[in-house]
C-alpha positions as CSV (number, residue, x, y, z in Angstrom):
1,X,103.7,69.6,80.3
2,X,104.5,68.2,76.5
3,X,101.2,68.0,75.7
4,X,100.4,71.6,76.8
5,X,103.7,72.8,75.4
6,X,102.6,71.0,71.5
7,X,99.7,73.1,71.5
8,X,101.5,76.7,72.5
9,X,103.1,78.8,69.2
10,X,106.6,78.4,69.6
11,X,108.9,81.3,70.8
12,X,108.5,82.9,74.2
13,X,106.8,86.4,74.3
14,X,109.3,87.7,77.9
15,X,112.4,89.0,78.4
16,X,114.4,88.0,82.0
17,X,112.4,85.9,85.0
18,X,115.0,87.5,87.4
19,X,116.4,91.6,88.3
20,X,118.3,90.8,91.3
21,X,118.4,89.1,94.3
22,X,115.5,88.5,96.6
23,X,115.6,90.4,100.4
24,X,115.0,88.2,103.0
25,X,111.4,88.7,103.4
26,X,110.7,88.2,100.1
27,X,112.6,84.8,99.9
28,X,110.4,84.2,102.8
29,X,107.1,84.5,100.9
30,X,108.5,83.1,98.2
31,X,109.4,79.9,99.8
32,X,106.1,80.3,102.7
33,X,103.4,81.5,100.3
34,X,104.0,80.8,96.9
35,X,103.4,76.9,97.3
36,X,100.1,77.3,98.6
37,X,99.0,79.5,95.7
38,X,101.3,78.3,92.9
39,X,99.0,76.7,90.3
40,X,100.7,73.6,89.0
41,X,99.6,72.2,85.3
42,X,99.4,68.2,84.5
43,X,102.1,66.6,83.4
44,X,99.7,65.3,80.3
45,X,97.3,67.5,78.2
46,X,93.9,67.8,79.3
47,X,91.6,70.1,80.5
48,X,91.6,71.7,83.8
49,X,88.9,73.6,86.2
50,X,90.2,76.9,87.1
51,X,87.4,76.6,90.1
52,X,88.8,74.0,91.6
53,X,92.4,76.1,92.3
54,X,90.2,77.6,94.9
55,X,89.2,76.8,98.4
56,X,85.7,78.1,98.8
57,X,83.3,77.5,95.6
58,X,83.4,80.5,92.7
59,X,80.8,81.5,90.3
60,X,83.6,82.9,87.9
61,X,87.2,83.1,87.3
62,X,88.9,86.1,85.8
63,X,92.6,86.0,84.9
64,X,95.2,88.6,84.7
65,X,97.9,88.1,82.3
66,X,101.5,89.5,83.1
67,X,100.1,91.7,86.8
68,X,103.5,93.5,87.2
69,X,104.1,94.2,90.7
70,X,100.1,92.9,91.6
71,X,98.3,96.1,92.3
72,X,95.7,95.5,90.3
73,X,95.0,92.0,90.6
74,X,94.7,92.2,94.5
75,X,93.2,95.4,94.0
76,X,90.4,93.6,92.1
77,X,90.3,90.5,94.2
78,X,90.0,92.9,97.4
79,X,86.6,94.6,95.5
80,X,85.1,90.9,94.0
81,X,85.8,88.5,96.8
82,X,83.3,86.6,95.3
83,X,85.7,85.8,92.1
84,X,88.1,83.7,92.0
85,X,91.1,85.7,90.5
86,X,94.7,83.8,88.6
87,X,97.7,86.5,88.0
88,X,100.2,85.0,85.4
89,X,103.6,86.5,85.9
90,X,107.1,84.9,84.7
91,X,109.3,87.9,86.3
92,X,109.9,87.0,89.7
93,X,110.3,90.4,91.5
94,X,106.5,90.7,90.6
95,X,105.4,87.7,91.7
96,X,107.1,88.5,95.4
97,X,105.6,91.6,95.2
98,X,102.0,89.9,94.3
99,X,102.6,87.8,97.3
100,X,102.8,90.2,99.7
101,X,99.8,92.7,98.4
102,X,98.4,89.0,98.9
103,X,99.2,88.6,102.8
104,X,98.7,92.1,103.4
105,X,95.1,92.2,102.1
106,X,94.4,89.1,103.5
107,X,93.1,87.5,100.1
108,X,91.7,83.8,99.6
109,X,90.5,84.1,96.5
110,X,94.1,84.9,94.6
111,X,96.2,82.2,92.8
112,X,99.7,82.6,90.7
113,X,101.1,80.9,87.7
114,X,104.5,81.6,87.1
115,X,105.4,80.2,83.5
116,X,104.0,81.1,80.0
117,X,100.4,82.2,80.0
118,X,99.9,80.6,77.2
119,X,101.0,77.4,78.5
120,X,97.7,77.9,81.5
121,X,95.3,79.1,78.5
122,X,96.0,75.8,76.8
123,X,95.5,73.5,79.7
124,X,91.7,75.7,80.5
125,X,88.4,74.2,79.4
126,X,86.4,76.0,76.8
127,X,84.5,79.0,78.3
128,X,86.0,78.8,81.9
129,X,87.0,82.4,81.9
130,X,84.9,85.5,82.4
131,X,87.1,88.2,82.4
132,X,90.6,88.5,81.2
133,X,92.8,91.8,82.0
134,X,96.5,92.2,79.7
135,X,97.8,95.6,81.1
136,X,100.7,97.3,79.6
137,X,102.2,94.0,78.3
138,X,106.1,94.9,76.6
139,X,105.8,96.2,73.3
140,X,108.8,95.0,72.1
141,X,109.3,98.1,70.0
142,X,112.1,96.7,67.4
143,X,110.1,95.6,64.4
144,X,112.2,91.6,64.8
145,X,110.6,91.8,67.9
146,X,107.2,92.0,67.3
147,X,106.9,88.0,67.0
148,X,107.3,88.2,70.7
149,X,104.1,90.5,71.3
150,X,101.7,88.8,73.8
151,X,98.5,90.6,71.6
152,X,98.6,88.3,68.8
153,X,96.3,86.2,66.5
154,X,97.7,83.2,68.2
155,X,96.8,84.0,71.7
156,X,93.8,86.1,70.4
157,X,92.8,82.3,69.2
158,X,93.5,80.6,73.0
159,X,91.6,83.3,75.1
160,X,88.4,83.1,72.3
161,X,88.5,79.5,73.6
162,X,89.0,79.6,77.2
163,X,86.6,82.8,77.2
164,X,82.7,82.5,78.1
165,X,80.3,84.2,76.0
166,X,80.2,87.7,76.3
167,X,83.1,88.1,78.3
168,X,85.7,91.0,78.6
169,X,89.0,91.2,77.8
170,X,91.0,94.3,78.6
171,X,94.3,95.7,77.0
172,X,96.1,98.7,78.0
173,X,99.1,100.4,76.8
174,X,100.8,103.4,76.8
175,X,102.9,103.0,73.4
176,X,101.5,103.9,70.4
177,X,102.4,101.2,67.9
178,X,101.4,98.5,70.2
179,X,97.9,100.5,70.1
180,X,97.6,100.2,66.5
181,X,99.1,96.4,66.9
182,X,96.2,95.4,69.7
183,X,93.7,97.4,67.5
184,X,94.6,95.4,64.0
185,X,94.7,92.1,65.4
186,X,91.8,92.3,67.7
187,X,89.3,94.3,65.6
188,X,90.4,91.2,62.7
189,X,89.6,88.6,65.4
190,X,85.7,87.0,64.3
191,X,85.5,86.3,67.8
192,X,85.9,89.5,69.5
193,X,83.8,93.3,68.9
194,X,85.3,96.1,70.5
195,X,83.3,97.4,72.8
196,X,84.5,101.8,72.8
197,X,81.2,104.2,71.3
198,X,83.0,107.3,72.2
199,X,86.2,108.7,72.2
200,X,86.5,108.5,76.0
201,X,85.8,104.9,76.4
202,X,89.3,104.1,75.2
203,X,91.5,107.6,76.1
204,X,89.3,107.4,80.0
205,X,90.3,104.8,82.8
206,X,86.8,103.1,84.0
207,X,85.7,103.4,87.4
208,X,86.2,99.6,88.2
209,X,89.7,99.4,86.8
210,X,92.5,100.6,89.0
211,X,95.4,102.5,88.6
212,X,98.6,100.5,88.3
213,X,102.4,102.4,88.7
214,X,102.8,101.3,85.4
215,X,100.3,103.9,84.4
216,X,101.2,106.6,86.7
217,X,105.3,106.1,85.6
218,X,104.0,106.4,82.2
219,X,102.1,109.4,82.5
220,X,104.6,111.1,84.6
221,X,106.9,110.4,81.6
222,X,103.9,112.1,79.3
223,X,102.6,109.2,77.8
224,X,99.3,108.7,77.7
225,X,97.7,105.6,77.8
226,X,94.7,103.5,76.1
227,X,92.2,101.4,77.8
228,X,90.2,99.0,75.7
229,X,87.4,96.7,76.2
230,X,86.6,94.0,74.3
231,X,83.9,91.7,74.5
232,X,84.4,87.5,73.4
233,X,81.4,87.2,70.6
234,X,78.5,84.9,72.0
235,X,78.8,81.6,70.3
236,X,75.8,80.7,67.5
């Protein structure tokens, strides 16, 4: 992946891949399941169909940056079988835990890529996604840290080309610097319009997002989080 990798900013934006050691069943799905959904990038640079990853035809793909421990994402594949859904994740104890919310739902339509995101955003043609989800990414609250935040002009600049026209990208967070952070860099994005009127479109969860344990850990620990919609500006 040199090509991909010469047009990806520099740095990496996550911490460890690894907690601890795998039980038994989940080296099982790890070594059973992940092959058949791992998506695997060229070895050259090029452009890739996201549609193709899937075995029935999709009229959309929708991709869900750093998914945790995969509630939402199969949550939403479960309610859109229709969509074709990717879940980036580099942590592993997520990605075994996406892979069984996976065989338990009995979902098709669900693929995985387990490096950089960026790396994936990079390889996608322009306007192949319609929907883009980055929920509760780490703030990296220490100032020399903040290089490694995911919501950044740089990868503002990938999804804006990867993005159709007039589709939705969603952030959440629960810390309050990384709030102001998303809202600087997004609201100063020419390719992006925030899509809150009210008060409550950001402070409310909507209907057709779910809940993660992130969120409910964070409000347990009286934090409250954002939710904010943004939608990719049509082109000319």
């Amino acid at each position: 992946m040199s090509g991909l990798a010469d047009r990806v900013p520099p740095g990496r934006l996550y911490g460890r891949r690894r907690a601890r050691p795998l039980r038994p069943g989940q080296r099982r799905l790890q070594e059973e399941l992940l092959p058949e959904l791992a998506v695997d990038l060229p070895s050259t640079a090029g452009p890739i169909d996201p549609r193709a990853f899937f075995p029935k035809p999709v009229p959309q793909v929708w991709l869900e940056i750093g998914f945790g421990a995969g509630e939402h994402l199969a949550a939403q594949a479960e309610r859109h079988p229709e969509i074709g859904f990717i879940g980036s994740e580099v942590f592993e104890d997520g990605i075994v835990r996406a892979l069984g919310e996976v065989a338990r739902r009995g979902l098709g339509n669900v693929r995985l890529f387990t490096d950089d995101a960026r790396l994936l955003l990079a390889a996608l043609p322009r306007q192949s996604l319609s929907r883009v989800f980055i929920l509760f990414p780490d703030p990296w609250p220490k100032r020399r840290h903040h290089k490694r935040r995911l919501v950044a002009p740089a990868t503002l600049d990938l999804l804006a080309a990867a993005m159709t026209d007039s589709a939705e990208l969603r952030l959440a967070t629960d810390d309050r610097d990384y709030l102001a952070w998303m809202l600087e860099h997004t609201l100063a994005h020419p390719e992006f319009v925030w899509l809150a009127r009210r008060a409550a479109d950001w402070r409310e969860r909507p209907e057709d997002w779910p809940a993660t344990r992130y969120e409910a850990k964070a409000r347990a620990a009286g934090r409250t989080p954002a939710f904010l919609r943004f939608m990719r500006r049509p082109r000319g």
